[in-house]
C-alpha positions as CSV (number, residue, x, y, z in Angstrom):
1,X,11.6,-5.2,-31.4
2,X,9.8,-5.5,-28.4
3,X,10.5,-7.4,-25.1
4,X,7.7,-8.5,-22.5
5,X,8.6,-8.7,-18.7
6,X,6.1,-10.7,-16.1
7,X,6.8,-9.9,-12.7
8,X,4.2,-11.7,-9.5
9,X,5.0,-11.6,-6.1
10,X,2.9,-12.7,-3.3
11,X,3.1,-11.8,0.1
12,X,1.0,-12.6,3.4
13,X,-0.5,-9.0,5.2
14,X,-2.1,-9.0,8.8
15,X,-5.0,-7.1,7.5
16,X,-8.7,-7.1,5.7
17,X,-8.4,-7.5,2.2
18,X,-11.2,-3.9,1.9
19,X,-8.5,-2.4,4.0
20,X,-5.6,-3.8,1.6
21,X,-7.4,-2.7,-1.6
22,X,-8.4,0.8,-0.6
23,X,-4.2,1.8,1.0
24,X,-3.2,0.1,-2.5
25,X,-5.6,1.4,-5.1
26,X,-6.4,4.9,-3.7
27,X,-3.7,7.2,-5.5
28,X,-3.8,9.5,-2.5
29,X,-3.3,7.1,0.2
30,X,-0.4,5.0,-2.3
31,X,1.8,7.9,-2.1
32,X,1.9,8.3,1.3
33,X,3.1,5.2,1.6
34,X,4.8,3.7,-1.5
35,X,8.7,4.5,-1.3
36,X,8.6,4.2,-5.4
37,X,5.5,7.1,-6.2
38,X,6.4,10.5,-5.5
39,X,2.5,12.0,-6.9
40,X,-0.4,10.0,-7.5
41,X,-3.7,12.0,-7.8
42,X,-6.6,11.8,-10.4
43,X,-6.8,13.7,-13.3
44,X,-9.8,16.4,-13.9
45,X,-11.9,17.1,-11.0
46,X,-14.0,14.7,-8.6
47,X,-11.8,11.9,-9.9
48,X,-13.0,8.3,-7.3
49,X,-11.8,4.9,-7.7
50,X,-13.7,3.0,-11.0
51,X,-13.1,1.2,-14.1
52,X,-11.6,4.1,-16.7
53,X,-10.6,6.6,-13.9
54,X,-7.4,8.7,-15.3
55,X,-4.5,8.9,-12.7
56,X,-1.8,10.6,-13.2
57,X,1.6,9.1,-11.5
58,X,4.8,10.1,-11.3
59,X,7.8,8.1,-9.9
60,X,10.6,9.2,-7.3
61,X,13.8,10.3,-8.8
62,X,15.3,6.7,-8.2
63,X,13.1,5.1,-10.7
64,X,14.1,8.4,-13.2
65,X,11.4,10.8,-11.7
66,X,9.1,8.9,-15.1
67,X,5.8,10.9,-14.8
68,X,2.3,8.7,-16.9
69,X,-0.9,8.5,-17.5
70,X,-3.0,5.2,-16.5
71,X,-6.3,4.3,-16.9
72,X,-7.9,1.7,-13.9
73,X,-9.4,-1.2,-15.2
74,X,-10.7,-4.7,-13.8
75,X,-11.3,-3.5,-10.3
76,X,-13.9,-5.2,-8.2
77,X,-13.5,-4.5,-4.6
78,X,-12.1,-5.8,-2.6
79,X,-10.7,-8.6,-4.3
80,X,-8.5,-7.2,-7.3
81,X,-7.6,-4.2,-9.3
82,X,-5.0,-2.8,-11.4
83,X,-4.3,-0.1,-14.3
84,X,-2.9,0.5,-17.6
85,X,-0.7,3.3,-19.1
86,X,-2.5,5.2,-21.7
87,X,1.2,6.3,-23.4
88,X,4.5,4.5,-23.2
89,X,6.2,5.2,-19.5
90,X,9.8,5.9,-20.8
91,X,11.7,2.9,-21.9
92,X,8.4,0.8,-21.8
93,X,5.8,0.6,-24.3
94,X,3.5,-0.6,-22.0
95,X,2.9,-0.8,-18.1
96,X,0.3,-2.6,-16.3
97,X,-0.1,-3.1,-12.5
98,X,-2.8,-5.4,-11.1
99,X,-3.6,-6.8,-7.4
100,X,-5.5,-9.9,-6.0
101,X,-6.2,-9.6,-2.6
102,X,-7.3,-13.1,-1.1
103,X,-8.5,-13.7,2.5
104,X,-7.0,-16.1,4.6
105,X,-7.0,-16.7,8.0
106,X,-5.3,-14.4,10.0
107,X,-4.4,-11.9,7.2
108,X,-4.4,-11.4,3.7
109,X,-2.8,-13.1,0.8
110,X,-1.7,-10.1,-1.7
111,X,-0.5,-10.6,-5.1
112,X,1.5,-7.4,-7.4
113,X,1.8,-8.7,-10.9
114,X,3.7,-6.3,-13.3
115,X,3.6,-6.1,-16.8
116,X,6.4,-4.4,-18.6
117,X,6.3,-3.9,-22.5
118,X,10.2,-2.7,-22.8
119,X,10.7,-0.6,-26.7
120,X,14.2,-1.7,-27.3
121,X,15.7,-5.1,-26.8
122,X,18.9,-3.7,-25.1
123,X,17.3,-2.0,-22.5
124,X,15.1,-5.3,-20.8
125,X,17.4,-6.4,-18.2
126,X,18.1,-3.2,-16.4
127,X,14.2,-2.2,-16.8
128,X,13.4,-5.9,-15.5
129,X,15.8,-5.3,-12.7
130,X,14.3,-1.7,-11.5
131,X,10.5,-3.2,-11.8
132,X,11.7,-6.2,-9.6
133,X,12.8,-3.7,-7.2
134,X,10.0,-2.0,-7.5
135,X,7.5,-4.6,-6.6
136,X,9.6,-5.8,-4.0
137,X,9.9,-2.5,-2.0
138,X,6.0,-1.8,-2.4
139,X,5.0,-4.9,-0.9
140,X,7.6,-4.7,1.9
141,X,5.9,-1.1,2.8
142,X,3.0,-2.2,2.3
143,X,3.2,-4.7,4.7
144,X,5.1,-2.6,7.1
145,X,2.5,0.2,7.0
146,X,0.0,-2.1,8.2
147,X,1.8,-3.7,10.8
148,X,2.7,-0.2,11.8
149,X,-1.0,1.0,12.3
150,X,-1.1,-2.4,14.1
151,X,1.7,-1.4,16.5
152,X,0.8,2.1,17.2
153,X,-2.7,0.8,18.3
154,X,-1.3,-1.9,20.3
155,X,0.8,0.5,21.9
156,X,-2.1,3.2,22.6
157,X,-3.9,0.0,24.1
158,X,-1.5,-0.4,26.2
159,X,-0.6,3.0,27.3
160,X,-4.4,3.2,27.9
161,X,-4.3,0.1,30.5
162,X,-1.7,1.5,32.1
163,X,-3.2,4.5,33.3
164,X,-6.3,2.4,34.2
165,X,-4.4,0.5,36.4
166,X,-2.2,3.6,38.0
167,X,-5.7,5.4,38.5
168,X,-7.3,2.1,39.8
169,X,-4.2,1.8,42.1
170,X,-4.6,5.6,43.5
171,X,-8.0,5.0,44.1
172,X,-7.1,2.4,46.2
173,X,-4.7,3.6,48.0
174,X,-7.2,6.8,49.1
175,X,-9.9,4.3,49.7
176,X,-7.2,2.7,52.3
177,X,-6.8,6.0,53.9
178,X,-10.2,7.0,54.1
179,X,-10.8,3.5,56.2
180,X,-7.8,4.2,58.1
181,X,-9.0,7.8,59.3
182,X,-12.4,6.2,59.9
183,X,-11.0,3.8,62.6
């Protein structure tokens, strides 16, 4: 008999929503930075990001090292998106991943809603537990990875004016000297 499990989480990202859907719907760019995939690519050759793209995913060895096949559906950038598994993903039937990405002021309003279809009654609270992990952790990194391309340009920014202002203060200095020795 099988058991359904809903997860939704929202969370509030200091970013464009085009930026948001691309680092979170692009399997190359999710692995780099989801904690939870250890391989995401396409499958065949030339694979992009549409409505019935294959990707092939595979899980890190905390989440059993589960390797599936999903299919993208509903995606219309850069407001939502999400896939399917084609075949059951161990214990589960059925797994389905979509996210709305809303604009707000000053950020983004993200949403991860899982879908679980679990095979065998027994096994739906520890599989509920993992997935809430799951979602949890990906948003978390997903919110850190932007706020760390945030920082590391902030910091270049400022690294930048810095050296403006040591080179504006050297010029100044020999501009001193040059009226000095004029004198």
């Amino acid at each position: 008999m099988s058991e359904s499990i809903h997860i939704k989480q929202t969370i509030v990202v200091r970013a464009r929503p085009d930026v948001l859907y691309r680092l979170a719907l692009e399997p190359k760019r999710r692995a780099k930075w989801d904690p939870n995939l250890a391989k995401a690519e396409y499958e065949g050759e030339g694979g992009r990001l549409a409505n019935n793209s294959l990707v092939r995913f595979k899980f890190t060895r905390r989440l059993l090292g589960l390797a599936f096949t999903a299919k993208y559906g509903q995606l219309q950038a850069p407001q939502r998106g999400g896939w399917e598994s084609v075949r059951h993903v161990g214990p589960l039937e059925k797994l389905t991943q979509g996210w709305v990405f809303k604009p707000m002021p000053g950020g983004t309003e993200v949403t991860l809603t899982v879908h679980g279809k679990v095979r065998f009654k027994w096994v739906r609270v520890p599989v509920e537990r993992v997935l809430h992990n799951m979602v949890a952790t990906t948003l978390l990194e997903l919110q850190r990875t932007v706020d760390a391309q945030g920082a590391q340009l902030m910091e270049d920014m400022g690294r930048e004016l810095a050296e403006k202002q040591k080179a504006d203060q050297k010029a100044a200095k020999e501009a001193a000297k040059a009226a000095k020795r004029k004198k």
